[in-house]
C-alpha positions, 0 to 999 in steps of 0.5 A: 846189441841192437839190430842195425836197421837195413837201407831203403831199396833202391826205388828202380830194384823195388819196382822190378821186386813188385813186378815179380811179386804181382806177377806171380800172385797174378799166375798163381791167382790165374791158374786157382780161379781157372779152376773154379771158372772150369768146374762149372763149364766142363768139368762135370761133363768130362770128369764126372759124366756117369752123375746127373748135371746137378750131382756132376756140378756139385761134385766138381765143385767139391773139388774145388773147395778141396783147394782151399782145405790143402792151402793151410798146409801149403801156410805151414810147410812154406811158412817153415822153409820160407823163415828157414831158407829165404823168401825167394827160393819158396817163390820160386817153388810155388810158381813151379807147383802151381803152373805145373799141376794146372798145365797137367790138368790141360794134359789130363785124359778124361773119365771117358778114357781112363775112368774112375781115374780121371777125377781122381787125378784132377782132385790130386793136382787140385790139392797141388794148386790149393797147396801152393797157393797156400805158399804163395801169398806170404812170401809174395807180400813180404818179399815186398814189404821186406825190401821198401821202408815204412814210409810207403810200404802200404802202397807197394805192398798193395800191389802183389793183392791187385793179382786177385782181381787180375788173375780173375779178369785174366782167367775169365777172359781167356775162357769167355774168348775161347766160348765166344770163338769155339763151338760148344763140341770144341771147347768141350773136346778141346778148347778147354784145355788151351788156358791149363796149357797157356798156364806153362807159358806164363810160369816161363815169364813169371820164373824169369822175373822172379829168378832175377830179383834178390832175396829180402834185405831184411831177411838176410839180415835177421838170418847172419844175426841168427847165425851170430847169436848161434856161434857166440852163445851156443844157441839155436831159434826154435821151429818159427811155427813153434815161435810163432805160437808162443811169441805171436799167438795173439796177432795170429787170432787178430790176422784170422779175425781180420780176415773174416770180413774180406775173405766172406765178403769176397766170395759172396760178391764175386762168386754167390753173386751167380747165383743169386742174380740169375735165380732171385734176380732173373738176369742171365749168367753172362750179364751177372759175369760182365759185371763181376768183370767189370767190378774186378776191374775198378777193384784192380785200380782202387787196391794201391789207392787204398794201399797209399791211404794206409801209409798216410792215416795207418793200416787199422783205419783204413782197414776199418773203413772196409769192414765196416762199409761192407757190413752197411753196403749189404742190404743196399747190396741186394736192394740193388740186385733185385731191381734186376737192372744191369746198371743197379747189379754193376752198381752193387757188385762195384761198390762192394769190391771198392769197400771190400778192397779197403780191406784188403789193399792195407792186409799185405803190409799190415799182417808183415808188420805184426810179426818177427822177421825169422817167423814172418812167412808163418806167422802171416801165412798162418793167420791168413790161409788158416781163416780162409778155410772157415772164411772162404771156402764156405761162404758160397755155400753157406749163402746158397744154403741161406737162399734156399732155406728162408728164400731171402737175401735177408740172413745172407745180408745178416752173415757178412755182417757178423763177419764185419762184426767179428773183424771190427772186433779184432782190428779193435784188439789190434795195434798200429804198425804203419811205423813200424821198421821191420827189422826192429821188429825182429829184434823187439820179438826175437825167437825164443833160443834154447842151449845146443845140446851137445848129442844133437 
């Protein structure tokens, strides 16, 4: 029996349903970037005070990269319940984990009060957030992509990844506000806690919205079929990661080889890019991060452009664009760098993010459209926060790591192009999905069934 293809939702419901999504990736963004902004300002100070300031920094920052090793599990375990349940339900839940541990960061008592506890407790709700955030993505984008029709579903689906750059902009406003207005004393004694504790108030917002839309159309649909098949043929669906793995391999390595390009190229231009324009380059840190700022704000605006192109000539060309701009844009990148000019360093860092979101605008609905619906949450999860642990996590530290051995822009230049390689490669093993109904989708990749068995 073919599966009957849902109704387009109402353009008023899917506006409220994209508000919800972009949203909380904005909180959820928020709450991670926070983090990172945090470990190099307080943290080691406060956390790690009996180090030397440099084994304080790195020690802070390990904790951070603990996040991004805890988010391939949150892809599982989210990814499962998420095909099982609903993609409202673990929403919901990733919103109450995320703001719930950043809000306790904001409460935690420091090494100077209860010790060898303290950065113990914080790497614990690090692992928390990292965990959710791992959660948080698939569900966001499908819930989305779920409820629009092919014909626009690149541009609104685009609009849950803009909470990236937002959350950063949001993130590093309130801590560039509260170091402007504080003395260092305070912030360091309290101010540091305000944006952690303004975290509880934004999850409030972010779970009555989320709380008010439905769950996907597309999904309901795809579960009373499940049930159908169950009471008229005496069949169950496999586990979806067990689904995904036998039905979806393919797509999985093509999400991870995709991802390459955009997750490396993000981290090098927005976080290595400290590093790099105040040691190579001479600028200051705060000149390096006003045009970061400034860069993640046209990065904002052009993602549903990029988005809105995809729906007209496809997913693969326009992702296509990206890869390969950001591979030709990195010598220029660093040219521009070391001219050691304000304007140059916006130039280099702006174009990159322009480049780098022709990537990832079209990931949201091009990674939905791969998979099956009742396996969709793992398969997209999977393919995305699987690779951002060999993609994303390093690439800072790969890249300083480049700097300080071969003094050079030169082999970092050389790495996010082999990554643009490798994700041009993957895109080129991939097919167009721009037209693809996703509840057919379901039916042409259905899970696998097995008999019921009479003793489980």
């Amino acid at each position: 029996m073919a599966a009957a293809k849902t109704a387009p939702t109402p353009p008023g419901s899917l506006k409220r349903i994209v508000a919800a999504s972009l949203i909380g990736t904005t909180i959820e963004w928020y709450d991670f970037f926070l983090y990172g902004s945090a470990a190099a300002l307080v943290f080691n100070k406060l956390f790690f005070p009996d180090s030397d300031p440099l084994v304080g920094t790195l020690l802070s920052f390990l904790t951070y990269a603990v996040g991004f090793a805890a988010r391939p599990l949150g892809a599982l375990v989210f990814g499962h319940y998420g095909d099982r349940l609903g993609r409202k339900k673990l929403l919901v839940l990733s919103l109450l984990l995320m703001g719930g541990a950043t809000f306790a960061i904001g409460l935690l008592p420091t090494h100077a009060t209860i010790g060898s506890a303290a950065p113990l407790l914080l790497t614990v709700l690090r692992l928390v957030q990292g965990f959710a955030l791992g959660g948080e993505w698939g569900g966001a984008v499908l819930l989305v992509s779920e409820h629009g029709d092919a014909k626009r579903r690149g541009f609104w689906a685009s609009w849950p990844q803009t909470g990236a750059p937002a959350g950063q902009l949001l993130a590093t406003g309130v801590l560039s506000a509260l170091t402007a207005l504080l003395s260092e004393s305070a912030f360091l004694s309290w101010g540091w806690r305000i944006p952690f504790l303004l975290s509880g108030v934004l999850v409030i917002v972010g779970l009555w919205i989320r709380l008010s839309v439905d769950e996907s159309p597309v999904f309901k649909a795809a579960l009373a079929a499940a049930a159908e098949r169950q009471a008229a043929a005496g069949v169950v669906e496999k586990m979806p990661l067990v689904a995904v793995l036998r039905h979806h391999w393919r797509d999985v390595l093509i999400a991870m080889g995709a991802r390459m390009a955009e997750n490396i190229s993000y981290y090098v231009i927005t976080a290595f890019i400290l590093v790099y324009a105040t040691t190579s380059a001479g600028l200051s840190k705060q000149t390096a991060l006003n045009a970061v700022l400034i860069a993640s704000a046209v990065h904002f605006a052009v993602i549903p452009a990029w988005g809105a192109l995809s729906d007209r000539i496809g997913r693969r060309p326009v992702y296509l664009i990206g890869a390969v701009g950001v591979g030709a844009w990195m010598f220029p990148f660093f040219a521009l760098i070391d001219s050691g000019g304000f304007g140059a360093l916006l130039l280099a860092v702006t174009v990159g993010l322009v480049l780098h979101g022709a990537m990832y605008a079209p990931q949201a609905a091009f990674f939905s459209e791969m998979f099956a619906t009742r396996m969709r949450y793992s398969g997209a999860s999977i393919g995305a926060q699987f690779s951002s642990v060999a993609a994303g996590a390093p690439a800072p530290l790969i890249a300083t790591a480049l700097l300080a051995d071969y003094g050079s822009s030169t082999p970092i230049a050389l790495y996010v192009i082999a990554a643009a390689l490798l994700t041009v490669v993957a895109l080129a093993c991939a097919s167009e999905t721009r037209d693809r109904d996703l509840s057919e989708v379901a039916e042409d990749a259905a899970p696998a069934a097995a008999p019921v068995r009479a003793d489980v």
